[in-house]
C-alpha positions in Angstrom: 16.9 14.4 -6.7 15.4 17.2 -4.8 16.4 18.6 -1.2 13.3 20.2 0.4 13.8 22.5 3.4 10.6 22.8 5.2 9.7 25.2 8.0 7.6 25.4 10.7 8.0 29.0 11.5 7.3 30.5 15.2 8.3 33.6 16.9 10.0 31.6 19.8 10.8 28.4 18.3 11.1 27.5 14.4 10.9 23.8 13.3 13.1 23.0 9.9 13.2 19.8 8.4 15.0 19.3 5.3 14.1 15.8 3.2 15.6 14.4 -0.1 13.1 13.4 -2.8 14.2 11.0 -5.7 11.5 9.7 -7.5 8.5 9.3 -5.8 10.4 8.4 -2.7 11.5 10.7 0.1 14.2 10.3 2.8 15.3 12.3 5.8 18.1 14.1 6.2 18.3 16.8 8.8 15.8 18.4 11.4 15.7 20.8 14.3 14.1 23.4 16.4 15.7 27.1 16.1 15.0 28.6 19.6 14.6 32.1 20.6 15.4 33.2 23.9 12.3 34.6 25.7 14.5 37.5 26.8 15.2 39.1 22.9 13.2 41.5 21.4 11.3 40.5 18.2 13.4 42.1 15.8 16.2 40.1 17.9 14.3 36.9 17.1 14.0 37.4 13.9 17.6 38.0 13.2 18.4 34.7 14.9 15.5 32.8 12.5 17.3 34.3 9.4 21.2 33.8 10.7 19.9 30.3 11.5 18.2 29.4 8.3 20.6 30.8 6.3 23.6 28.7 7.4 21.3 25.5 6.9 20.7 26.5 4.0 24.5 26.8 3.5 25.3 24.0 4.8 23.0 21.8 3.1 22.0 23.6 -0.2 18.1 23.0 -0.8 16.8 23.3 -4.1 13.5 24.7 -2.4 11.4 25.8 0.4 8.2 24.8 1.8 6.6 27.0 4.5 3.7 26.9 6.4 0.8 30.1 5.4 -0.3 32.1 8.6 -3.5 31.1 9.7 -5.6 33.6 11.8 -5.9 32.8 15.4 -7.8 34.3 18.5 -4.7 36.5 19.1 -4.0 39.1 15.9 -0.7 40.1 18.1 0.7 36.0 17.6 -0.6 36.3 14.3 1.1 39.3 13.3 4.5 37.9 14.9 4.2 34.8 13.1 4.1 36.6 10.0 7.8 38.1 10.9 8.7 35.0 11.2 7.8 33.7 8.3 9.4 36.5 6.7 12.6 36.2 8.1 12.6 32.8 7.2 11.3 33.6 3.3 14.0 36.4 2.9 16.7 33.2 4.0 15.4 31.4 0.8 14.8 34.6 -1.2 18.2 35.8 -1.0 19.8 32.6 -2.3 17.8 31.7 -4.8 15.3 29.5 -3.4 11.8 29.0 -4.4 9.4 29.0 -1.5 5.8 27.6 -1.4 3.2 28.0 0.9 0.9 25.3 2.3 -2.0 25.5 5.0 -1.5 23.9 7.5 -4.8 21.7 7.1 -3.6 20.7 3.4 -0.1 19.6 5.5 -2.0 17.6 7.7 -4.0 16.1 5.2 -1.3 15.7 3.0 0.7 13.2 5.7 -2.1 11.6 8.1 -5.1 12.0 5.4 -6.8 13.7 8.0 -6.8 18.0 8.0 -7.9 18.0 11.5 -5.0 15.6 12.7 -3.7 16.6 16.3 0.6 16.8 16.4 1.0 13.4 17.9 -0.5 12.0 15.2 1.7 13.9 12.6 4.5 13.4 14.2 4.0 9.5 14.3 3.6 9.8 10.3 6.6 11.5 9.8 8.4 8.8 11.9 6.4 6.3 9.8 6.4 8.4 6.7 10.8 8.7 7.4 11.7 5.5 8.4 12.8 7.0 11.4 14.0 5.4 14.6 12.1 8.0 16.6 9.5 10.5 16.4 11.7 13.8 15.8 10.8 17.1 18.1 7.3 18.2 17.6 8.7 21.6 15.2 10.8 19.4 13.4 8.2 17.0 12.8 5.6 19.6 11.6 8.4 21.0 9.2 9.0 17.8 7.8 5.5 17.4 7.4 5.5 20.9 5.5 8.5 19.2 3.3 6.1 15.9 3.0 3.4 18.0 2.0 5.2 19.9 -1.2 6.8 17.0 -2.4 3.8 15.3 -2.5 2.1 17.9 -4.3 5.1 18.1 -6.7 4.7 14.7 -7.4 1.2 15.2 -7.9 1.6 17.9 -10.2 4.6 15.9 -12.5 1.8 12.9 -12.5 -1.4 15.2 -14.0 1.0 16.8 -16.9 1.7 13.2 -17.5 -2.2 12.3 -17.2 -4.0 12.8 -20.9 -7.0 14.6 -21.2 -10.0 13.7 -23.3 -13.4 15.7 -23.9 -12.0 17.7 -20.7 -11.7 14.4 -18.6 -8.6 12.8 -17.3 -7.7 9.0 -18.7 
């Protein structure tokens, strides 16, 4: 058993999702949007991301963190503030122990719809799918537990190839 907090970090609004992985098999357990008011200050929006994260992670006691990498947009400014945010929410994990990996988000949405050009309606119907989930979850939430998705899937695939054998440098 594995809890997974995943995050969808944002300077105004950060998506978490935490899932439970036992097996090859992953359920829900929590999700939510984190938001900022548009009157704070960054370093006021930041606090709020790591107060926030860090009673989840209180709360609920991942064994790690998935979060999505920073990808370069038109804007450098949004790109830059993004980054905080991702920081904030890294130093939440950091300072209890958590191990946090990083995933594009193209390998995230490849990873869930099979597609690494998938728009958010289409990852959020997979997590619903993906979930079991009576509803299609907020679109943050749903690309944080798409984030979660992601690493457990790569987890799994990891635990599968040091199972694999290896012969004349191919896989059998």
């Amino acid at each position: 058993m594995a809890l997974i907090l995943g995050i969808d970090p944002g300077s105004r609004k950060t998506g978490f999702g935490i899932i439970n992985c036992i097996g090859s098999q992953s359920e829900y357990v929590t999700s939510g949007v984190i938001r900022m008011s548009d009157a704070d200050e960054l370093p006021a929006r930041l606090k709020v991301i790591f107060d926030s994260l860090t009673q989840i992670i209180e709360q609920y006691c991942p064994q790690e963190m998935a979060i999505e990498q920073v990808f370069m947009a038109k804007n450098a400014a949004s790109a830059l503030k993004l980054g905080q945010a991702r920081g904030a929410a890294i130093v939440a994990a950091t300072a209890h122990n958590i191990p946090v990996s990083e995933y594009e988000a193209r390998k995230v949405k490849q990873s869930v719809v099979g597609n690494g050009a998938a728009d958010k309606l289409q990852v959020q119907h997979m997590v619903k799918v993906l979930l079991k989930l009576p509803a299609s979850p907020q679109e943050d939430a749903a690309d944080a537990l798409a984030v979660a998705l992601c690493h457990a899937n790569s987890q799994q695939h990891m635990i599968r190839m040091a199972g694999s054998s290896f012969r004349r440098g191919r896989m059998i």
